[in-house]
VEXTOR-114315 format. One line per field, with one value per atom (N, C-alpha, C): residue number from 1; residue in one letter; atom name; y, x, z. Coordinates in steps of 0.001 Angstrom, whole numbers. Layout:
# VEXTOR-114315
num: NUM:...
residu: A:...
atome: CA:...
yy: Y:...
xx: X:...
zz: Z:...
# end
This chain:
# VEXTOR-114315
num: 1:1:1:2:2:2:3:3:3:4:4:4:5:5:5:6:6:6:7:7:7:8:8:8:9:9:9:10:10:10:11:11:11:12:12:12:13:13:13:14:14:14:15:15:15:16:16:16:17:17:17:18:18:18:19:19:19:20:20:20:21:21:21:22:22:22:23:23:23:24:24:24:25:25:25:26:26:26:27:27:27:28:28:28:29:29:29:30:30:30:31:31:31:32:32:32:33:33:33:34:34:34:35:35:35:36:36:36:37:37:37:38:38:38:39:39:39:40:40:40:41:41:41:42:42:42:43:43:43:44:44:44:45:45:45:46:46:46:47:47:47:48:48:48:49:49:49:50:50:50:51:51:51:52:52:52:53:53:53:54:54:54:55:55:55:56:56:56:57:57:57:58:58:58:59:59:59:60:60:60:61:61:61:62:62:62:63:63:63:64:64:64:65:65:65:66:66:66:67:67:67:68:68:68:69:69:69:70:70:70:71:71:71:72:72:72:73:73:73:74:74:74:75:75:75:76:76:76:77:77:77:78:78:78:79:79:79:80:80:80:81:81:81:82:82:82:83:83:83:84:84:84:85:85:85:86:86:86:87:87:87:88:88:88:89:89:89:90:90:90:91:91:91:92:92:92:93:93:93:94:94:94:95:95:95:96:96:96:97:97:97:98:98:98:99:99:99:100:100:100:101:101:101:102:102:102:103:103:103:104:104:104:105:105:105:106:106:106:107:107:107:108:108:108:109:109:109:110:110:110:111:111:111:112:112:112:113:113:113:114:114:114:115:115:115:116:116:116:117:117:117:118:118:118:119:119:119:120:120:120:121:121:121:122:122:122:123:123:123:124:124:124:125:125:125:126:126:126:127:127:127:128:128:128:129:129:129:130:130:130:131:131:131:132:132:132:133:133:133:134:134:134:135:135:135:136:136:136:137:137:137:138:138:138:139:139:139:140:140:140:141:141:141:142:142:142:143:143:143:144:144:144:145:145:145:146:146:146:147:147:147:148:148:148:149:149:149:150:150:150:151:151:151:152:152:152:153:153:153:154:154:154:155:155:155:156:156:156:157:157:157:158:158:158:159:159:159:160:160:160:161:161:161:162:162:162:163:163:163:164:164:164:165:165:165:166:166:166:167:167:167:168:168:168:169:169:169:170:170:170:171:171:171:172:172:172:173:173:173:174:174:174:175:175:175:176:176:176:177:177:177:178:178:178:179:179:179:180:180:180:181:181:181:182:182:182:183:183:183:184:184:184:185:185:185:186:186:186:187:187:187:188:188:188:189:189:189:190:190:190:191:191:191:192:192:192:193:193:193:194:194:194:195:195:195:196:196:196:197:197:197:198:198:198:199:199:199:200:200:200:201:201:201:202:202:202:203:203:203:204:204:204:205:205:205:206:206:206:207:207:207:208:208:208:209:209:209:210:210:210:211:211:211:212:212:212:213:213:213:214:214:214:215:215:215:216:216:216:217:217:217:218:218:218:219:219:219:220:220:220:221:221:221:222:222:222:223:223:223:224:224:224
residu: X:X:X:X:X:X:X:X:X:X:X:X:X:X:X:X:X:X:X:X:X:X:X:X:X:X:X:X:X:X:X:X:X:X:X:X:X:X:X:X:X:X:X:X:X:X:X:X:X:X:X:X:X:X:X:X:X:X:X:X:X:X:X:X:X:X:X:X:X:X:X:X:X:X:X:X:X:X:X:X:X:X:X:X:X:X:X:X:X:X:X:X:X:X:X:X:X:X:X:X:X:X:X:X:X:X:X:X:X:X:X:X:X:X:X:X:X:X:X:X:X:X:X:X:X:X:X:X:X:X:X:X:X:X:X:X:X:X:X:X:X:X:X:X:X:X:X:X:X:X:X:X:X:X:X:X:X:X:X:X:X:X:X:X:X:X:X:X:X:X:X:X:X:X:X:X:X:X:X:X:X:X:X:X:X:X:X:X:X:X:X:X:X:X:X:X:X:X:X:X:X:X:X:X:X:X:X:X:X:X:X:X:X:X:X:X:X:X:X:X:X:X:X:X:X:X:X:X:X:X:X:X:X:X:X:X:X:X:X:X:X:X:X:X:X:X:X:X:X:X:X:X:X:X:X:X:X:X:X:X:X:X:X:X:X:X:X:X:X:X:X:X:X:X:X:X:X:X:X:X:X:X:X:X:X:X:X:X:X:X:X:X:X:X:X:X:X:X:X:X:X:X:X:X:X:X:X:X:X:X:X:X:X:X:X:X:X:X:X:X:X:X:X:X:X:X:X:X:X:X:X:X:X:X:X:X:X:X:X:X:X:X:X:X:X:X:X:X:X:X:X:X:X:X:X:X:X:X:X:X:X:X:X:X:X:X:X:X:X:X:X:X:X:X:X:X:X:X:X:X:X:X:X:X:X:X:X:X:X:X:X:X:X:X:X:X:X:X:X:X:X:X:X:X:X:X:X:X:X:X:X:X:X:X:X:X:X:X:X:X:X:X:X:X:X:X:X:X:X:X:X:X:X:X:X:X:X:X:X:X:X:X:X:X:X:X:X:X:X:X:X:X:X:X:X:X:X:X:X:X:X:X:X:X:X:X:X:X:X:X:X:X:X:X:X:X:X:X:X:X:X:X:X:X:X:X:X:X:X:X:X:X:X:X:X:X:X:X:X:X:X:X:X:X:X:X:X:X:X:X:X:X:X:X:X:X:X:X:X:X:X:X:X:X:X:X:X:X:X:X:X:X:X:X:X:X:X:X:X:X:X:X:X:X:X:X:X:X:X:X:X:X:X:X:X:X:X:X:X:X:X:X:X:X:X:X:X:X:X:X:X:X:X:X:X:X:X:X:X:X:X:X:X:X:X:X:X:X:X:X:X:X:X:X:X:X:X:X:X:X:X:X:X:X:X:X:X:X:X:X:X:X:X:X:X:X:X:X:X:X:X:X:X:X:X:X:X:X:X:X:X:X:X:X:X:X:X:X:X:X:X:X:X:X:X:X:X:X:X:X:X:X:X:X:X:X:X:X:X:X:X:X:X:X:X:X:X:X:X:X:X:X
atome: N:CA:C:N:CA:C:N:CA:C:N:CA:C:N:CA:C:N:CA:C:N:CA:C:N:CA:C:N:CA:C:N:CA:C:N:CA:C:N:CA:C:N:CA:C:N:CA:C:N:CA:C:N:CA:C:N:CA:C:N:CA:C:N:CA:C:N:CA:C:N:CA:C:N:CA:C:N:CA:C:N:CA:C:N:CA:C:N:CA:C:N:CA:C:N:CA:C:N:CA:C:N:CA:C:N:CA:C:N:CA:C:N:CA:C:N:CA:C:N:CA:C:N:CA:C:N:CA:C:N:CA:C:N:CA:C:N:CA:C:N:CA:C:N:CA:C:N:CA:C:N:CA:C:N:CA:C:N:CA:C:N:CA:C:N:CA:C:N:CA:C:N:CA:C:N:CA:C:N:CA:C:N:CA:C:N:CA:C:N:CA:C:N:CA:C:N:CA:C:N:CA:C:N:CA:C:N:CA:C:N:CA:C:N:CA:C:N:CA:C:N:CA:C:N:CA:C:N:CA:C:N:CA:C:N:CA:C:N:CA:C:N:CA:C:N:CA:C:N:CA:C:N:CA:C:N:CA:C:N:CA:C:N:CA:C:N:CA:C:N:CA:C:N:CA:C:N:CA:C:N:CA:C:N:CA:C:N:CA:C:N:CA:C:N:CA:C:N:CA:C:N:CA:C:N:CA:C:N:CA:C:N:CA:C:N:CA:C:N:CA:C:N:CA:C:N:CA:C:N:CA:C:N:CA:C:N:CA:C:N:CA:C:N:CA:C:N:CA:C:N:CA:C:N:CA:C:N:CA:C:N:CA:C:N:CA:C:N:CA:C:N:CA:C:N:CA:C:N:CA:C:N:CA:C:N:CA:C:N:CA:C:N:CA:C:N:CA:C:N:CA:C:N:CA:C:N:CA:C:N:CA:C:N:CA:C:N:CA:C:N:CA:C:N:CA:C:N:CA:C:N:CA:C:N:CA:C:N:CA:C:N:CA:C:N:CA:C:N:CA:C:N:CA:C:N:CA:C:N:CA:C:N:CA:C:N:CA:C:N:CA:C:N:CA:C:N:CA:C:N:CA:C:N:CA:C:N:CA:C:N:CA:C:N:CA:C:N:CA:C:N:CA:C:N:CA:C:N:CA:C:N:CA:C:N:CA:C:N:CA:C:N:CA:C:N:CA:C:N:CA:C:N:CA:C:N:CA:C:N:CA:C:N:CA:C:N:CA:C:N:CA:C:N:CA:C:N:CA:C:N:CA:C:N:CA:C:N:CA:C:N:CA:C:N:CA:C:N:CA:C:N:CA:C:N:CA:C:N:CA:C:N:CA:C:N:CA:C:N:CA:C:N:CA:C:N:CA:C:N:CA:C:N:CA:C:N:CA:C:N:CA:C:N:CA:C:N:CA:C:N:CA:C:N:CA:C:N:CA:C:N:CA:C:N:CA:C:N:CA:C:N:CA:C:N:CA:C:N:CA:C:N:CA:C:N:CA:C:N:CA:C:N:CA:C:N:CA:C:N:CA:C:N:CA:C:N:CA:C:N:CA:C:N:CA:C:N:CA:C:N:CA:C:N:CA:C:N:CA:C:N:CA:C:N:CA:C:N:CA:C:N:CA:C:N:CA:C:N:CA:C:N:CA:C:N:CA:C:N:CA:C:N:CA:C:N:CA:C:N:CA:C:N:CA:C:N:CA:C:N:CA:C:N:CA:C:N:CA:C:N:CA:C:N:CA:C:N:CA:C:N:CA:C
yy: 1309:479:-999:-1448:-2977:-3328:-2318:-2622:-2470:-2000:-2175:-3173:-3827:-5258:-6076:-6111:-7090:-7149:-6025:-5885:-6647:-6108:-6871:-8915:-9415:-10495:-10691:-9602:-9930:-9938:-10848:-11020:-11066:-12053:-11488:-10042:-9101:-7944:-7246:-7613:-6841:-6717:-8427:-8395:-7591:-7864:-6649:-5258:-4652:-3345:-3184:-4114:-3835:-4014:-4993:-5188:-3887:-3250:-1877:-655:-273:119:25:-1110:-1650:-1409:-1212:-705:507:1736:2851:3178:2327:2699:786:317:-916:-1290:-439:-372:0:422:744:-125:-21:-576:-1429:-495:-979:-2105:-1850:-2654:-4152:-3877:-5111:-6080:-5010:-6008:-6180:-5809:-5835:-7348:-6689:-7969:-9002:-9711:-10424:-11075:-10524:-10573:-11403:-11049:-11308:-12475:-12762:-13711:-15138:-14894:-15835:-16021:-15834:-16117:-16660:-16342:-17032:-18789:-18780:-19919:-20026:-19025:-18528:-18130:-19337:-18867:-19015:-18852:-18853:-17313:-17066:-15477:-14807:-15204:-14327:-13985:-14468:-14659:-13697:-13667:-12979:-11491:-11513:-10165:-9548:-10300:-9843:-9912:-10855:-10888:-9870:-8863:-8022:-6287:-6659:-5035:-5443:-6663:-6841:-6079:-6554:-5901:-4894:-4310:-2424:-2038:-2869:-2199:-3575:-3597:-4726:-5170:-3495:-3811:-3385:-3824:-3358:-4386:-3963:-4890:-6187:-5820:-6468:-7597:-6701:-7376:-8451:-8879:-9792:-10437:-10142:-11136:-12290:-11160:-12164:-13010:-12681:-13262:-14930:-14820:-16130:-16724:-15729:-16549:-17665:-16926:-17600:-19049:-18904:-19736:-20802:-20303:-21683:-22373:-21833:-22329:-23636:-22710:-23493:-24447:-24751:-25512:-25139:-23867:-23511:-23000:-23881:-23713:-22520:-22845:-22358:-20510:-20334:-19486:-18531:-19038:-18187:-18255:-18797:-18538:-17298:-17080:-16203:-14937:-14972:-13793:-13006:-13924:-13237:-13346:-13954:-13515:-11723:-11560:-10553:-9453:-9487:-8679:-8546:-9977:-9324:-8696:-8536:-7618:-6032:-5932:-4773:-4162:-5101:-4779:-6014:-5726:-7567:-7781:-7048:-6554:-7281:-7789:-7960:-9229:-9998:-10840:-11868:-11714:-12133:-13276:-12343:-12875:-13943:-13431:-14580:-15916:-15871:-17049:-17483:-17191:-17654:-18104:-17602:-18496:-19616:-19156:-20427:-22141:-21293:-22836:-23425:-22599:-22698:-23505:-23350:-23712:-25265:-24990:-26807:-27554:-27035:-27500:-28459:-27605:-27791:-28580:-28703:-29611:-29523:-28013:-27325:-26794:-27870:-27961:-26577:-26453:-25553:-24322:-23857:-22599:-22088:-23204:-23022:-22904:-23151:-23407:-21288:-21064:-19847:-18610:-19244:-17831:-18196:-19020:-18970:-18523:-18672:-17913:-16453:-16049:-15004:-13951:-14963:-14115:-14088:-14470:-14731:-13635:-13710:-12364:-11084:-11122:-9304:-9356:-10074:-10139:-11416:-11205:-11863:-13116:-11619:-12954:-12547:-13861:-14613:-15567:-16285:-17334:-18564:-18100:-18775:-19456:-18055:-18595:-19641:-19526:-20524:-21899:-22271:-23008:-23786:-22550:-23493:-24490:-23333:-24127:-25447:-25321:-26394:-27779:-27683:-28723:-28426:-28140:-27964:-29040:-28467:-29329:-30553:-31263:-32235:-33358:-32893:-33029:-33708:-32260:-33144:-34170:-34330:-34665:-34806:-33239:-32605:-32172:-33555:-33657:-32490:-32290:-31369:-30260:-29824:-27997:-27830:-29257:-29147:-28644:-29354:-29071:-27717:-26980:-25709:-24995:-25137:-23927:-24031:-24941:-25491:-24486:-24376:-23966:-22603:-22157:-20479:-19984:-20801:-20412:-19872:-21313:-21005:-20274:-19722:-19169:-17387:-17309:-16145:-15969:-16861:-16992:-18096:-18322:-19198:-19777:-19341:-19588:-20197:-20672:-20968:-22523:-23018:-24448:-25299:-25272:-25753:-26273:-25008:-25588:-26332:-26522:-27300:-28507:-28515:-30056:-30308:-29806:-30001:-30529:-29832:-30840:-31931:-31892:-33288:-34130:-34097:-35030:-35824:-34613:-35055:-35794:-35131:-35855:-37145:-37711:-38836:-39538:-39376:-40067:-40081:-39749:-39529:-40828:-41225:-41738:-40903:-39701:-38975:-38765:-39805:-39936:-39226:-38627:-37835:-36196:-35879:-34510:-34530:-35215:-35360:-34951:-35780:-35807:-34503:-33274:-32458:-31117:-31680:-30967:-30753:-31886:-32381:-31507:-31766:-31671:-29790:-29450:-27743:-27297:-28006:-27647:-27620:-28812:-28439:-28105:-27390:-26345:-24891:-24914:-23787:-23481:-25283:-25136:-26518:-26635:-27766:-28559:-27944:-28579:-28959:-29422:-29405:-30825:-31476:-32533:-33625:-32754:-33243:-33904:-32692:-32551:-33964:-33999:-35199:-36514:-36575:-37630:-38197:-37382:-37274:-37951:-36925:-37644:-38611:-39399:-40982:-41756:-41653:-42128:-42459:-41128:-41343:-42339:-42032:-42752:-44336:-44196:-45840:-46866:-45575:-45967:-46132:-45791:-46128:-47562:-48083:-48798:-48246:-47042:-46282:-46598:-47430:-47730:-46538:-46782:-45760:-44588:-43649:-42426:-42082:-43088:-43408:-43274:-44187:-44040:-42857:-42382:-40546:-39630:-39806:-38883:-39331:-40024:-40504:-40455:-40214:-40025:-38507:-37562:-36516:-35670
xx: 106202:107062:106924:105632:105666:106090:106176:106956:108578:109068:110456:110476:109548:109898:109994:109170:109120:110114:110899:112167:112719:113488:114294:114133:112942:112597:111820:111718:110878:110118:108992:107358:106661:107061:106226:105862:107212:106959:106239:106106:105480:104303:103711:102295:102093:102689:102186:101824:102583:102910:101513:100986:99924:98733:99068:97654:97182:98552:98627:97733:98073:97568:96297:96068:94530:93484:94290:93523:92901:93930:93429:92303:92504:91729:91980:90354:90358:89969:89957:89566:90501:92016:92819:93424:93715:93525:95380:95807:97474:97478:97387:97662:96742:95735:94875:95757:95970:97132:98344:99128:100316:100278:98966:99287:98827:97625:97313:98975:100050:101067:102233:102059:102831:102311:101202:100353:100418:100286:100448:102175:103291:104481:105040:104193:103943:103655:103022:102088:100754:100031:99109:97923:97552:96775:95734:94427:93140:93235:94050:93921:94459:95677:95518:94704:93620:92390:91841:91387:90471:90566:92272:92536:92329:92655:92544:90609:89803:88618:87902:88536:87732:88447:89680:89637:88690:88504:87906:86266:86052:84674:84582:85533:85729:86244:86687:87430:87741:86138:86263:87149:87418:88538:90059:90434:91757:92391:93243:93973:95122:96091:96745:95963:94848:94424:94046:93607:92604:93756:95057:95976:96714:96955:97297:96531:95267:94013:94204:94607:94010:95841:96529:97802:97636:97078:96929:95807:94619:93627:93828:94834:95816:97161:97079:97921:97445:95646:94587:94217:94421:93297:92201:92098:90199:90984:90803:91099:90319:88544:87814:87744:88345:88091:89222:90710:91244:91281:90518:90293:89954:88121:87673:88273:89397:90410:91076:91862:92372:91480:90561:89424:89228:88723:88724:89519:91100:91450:91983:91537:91387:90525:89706:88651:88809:89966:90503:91676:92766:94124:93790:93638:93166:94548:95955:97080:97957:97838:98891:99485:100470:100673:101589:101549:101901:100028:99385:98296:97558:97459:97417:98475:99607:100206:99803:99152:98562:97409:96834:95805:95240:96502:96790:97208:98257:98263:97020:96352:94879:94410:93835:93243:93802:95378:95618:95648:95674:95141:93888:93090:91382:90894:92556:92174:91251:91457:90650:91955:92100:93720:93230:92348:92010:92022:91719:91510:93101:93525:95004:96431:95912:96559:95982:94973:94525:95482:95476:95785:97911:98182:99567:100052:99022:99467:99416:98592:97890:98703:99445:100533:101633:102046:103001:103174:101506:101422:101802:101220:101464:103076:103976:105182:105923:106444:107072:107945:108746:110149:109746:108793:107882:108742:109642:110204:109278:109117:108066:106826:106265:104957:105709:106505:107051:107039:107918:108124:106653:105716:104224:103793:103908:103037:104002:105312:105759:105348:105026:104397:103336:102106:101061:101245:101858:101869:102871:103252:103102:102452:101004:100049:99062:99295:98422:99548:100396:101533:101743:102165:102647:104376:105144:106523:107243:106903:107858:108007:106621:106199:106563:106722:107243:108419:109456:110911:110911:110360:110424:110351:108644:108341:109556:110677:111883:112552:113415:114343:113999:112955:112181:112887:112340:112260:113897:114587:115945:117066:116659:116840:117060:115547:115055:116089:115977:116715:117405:119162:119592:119850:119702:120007:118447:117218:116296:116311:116774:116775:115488:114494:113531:112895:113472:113339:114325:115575:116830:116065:115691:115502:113970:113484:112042:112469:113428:113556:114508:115159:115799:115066:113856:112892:111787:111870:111413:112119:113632:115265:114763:114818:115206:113719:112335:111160:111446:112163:112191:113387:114357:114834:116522:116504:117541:118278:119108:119611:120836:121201:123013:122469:121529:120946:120409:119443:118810:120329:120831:122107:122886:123211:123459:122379:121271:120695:120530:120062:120179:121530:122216:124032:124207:123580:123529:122834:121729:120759:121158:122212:122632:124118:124803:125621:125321:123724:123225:123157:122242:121831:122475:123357:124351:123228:122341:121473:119889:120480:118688:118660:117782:118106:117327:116074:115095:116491:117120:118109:118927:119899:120596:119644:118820:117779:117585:117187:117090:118291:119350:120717:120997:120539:121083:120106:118767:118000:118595:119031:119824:120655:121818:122836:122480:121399:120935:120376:120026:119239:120505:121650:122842:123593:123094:124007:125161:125356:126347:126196:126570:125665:126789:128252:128953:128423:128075:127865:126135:125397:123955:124019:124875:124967:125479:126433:126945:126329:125597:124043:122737:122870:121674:122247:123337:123841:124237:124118:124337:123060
zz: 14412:15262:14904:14266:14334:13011:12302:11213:11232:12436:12547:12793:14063:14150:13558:12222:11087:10696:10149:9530:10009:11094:12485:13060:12127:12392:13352:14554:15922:16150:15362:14745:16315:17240:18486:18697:18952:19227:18349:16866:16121:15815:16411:16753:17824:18909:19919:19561:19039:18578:16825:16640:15725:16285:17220:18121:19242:19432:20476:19458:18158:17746:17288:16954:17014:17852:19346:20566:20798:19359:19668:17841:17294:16102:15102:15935:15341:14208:13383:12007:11236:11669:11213:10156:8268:7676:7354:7601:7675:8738:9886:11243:11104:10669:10193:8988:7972:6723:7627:8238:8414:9684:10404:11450:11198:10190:9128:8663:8073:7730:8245:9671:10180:10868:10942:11908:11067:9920:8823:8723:8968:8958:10440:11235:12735:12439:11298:11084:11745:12305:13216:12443:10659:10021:10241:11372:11402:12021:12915:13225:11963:11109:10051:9233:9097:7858:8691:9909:10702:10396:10424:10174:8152:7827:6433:6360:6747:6030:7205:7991:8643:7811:7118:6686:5214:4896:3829:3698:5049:5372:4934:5916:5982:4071:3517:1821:1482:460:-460:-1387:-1853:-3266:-2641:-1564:-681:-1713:-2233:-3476:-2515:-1336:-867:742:920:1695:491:330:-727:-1451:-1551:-1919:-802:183:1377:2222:2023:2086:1740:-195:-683:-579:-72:336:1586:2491:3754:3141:2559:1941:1782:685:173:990:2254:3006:3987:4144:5362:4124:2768:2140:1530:1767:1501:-286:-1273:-2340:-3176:-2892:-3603:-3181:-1663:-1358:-1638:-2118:-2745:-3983:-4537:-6109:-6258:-5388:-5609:-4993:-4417:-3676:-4871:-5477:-6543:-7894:-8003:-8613:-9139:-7458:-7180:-6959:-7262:-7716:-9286:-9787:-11221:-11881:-11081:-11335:-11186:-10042:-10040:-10538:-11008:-11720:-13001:-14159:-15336:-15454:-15036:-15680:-14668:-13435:-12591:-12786:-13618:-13825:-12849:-11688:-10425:-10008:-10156:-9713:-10777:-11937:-12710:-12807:-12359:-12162:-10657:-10043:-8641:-9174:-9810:-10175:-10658:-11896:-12720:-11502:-10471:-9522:-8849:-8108:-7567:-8484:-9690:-11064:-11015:-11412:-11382:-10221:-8511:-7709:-7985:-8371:-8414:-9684:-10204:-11752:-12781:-12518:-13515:-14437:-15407:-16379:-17401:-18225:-19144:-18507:-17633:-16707:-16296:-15937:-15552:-16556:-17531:-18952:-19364:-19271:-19498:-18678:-17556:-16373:-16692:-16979:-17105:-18265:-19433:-20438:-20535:-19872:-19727:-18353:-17623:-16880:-17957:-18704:-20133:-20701:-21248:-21977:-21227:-20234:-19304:-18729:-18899:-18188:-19066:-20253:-20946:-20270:-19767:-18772:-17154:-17487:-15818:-16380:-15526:-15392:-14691:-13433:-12530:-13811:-13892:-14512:-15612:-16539:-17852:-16830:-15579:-15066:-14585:-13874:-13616:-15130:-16070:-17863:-17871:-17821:-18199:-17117:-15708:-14670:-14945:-15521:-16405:-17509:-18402:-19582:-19423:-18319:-17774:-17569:-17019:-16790:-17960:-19359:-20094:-21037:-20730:-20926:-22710:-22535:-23802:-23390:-23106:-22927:-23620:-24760:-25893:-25457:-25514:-24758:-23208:-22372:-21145:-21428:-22120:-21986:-22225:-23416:-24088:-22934:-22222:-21132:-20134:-19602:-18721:-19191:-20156:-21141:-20878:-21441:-21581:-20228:-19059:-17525:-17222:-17466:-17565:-18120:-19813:-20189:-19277:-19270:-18421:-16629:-16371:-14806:-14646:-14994:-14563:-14097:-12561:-11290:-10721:-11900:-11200:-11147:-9560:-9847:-9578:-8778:-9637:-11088:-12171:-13370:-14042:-13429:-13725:-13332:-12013:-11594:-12259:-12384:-13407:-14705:-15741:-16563:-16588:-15758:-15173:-15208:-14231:-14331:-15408:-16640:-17912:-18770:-18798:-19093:-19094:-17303:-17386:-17533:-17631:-17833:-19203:-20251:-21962:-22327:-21251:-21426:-21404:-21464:-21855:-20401:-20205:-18767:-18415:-19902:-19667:-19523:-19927:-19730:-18692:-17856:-16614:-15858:-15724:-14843:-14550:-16306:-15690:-15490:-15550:-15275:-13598:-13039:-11655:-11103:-11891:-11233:-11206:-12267:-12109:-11103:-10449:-9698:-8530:-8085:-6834:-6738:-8180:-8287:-7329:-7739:-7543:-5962:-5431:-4202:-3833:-2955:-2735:-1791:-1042:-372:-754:-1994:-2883:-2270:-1445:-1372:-2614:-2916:-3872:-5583:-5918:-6439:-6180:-5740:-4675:-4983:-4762:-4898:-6074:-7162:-8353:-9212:-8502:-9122:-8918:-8032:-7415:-8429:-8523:-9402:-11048:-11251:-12903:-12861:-11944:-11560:-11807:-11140:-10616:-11991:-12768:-14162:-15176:-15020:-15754:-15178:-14088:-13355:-12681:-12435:-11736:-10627:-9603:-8178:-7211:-7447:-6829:-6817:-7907:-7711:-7078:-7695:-7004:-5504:-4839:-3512:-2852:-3661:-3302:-3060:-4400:-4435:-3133:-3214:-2095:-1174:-311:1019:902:-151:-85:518
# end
């Protein structure tokens, strides 16, 4: 039942209805993940942890508890503590390349650039067309600001998923730091093709604008 509610959106009721079950078997390992789940989409993340780091108790190597775990982690801040979350389930899947691109962000969180440069390639390897992950390496290689391989990992991303505007407006933003202000522009300009309400997008574009002396369309963009 509390998973109808989830469906349905009606996360109150669906805590009820996991917590009801909980009443009759509190060790129950679903109702613990599920209401963990939902408790954390509440925004209710100190009881969600509670719930994930108590089926943890009960099943160390519970593969999804221990992901939503270092989801919530990295929601509260505790960086180090979802490292070692999905740590730990690469210890149990080396193959899941979802989790190695979680890591890889944690990693450049913690500015640990070499580590994070590792786990994004390394989601690469197990899942070719990871768009996402291409998109993290390229705001990675940002960082050590290897501009060239940024644009490439952009391109890869886009290539892979066209409709991903994040990496439209990601290399927009390299576009126009390179100087290349007519590519920024439609890059920006595809991005909120995509999503008319990017406002980050919009922003961006007024900036180019502004860097051409376009002040008309600058102001368009920035009131958009």
């Amino acid at each position: 039942l509390g998973n109808a509610y989830k469906e349905l959106g009606k996360l109150s009721e669906a805590v009820d209805s996991y917590n009801h079950a909980l009443e009759h078997n509190e060790d129950y390992p679903d109702s613990l993940n599920n209401l963990g789940t939902v408790l954390h989409e509440l925004g209710k993340f100190d009881e969600a942890i509670i719930n994930f780091e108590k089926l943890l108790l009960i099943d160390p190597n519970h593969i999804d508890a221990n992901y939503n775990a270092a989801i919530v982690q990295k929601d509260m801040g505790r960086l180090d503590d979802a490292l070692i979350s999905y740590q730990k389930i690469i210890e149990l899947d080396s193959n899941n390349a979802e989790v190695h691109n979680n890591l890889g962000n944690i990693y450049k969180d913690l500015n640990q650039l070499d580590d994070a440069l590792k786990s994004f390639n390394r989601a690469i390897e197990i899942k070719p067309k990871f768009a996402e992950a291409y998109n993290n390496l390229g705001n990675l290689y940002i960082d050590f600001i290897k501009v060239d391989d940024a644009i490439d990992c952009y391109k890869r991303a886009i290539d892979i998923d066209p409709s991903f505007i994040e990496a439209h407006n990601n290399i927009g933003n390299v576009f126009k730091d390179i100087g290349k202000t007519d590519e920024a522009i439609n890059s920006y300009k595809k991005a909120i093709e995509l999503k008319y309400d990017f406002a980050e997008a919009h922003n961006n574009l007024g900036a180019a604008y502004k860097d051409l002396n376009n002040f008309n369309e600058a102001l368009n963009s920035f009131e958009n």
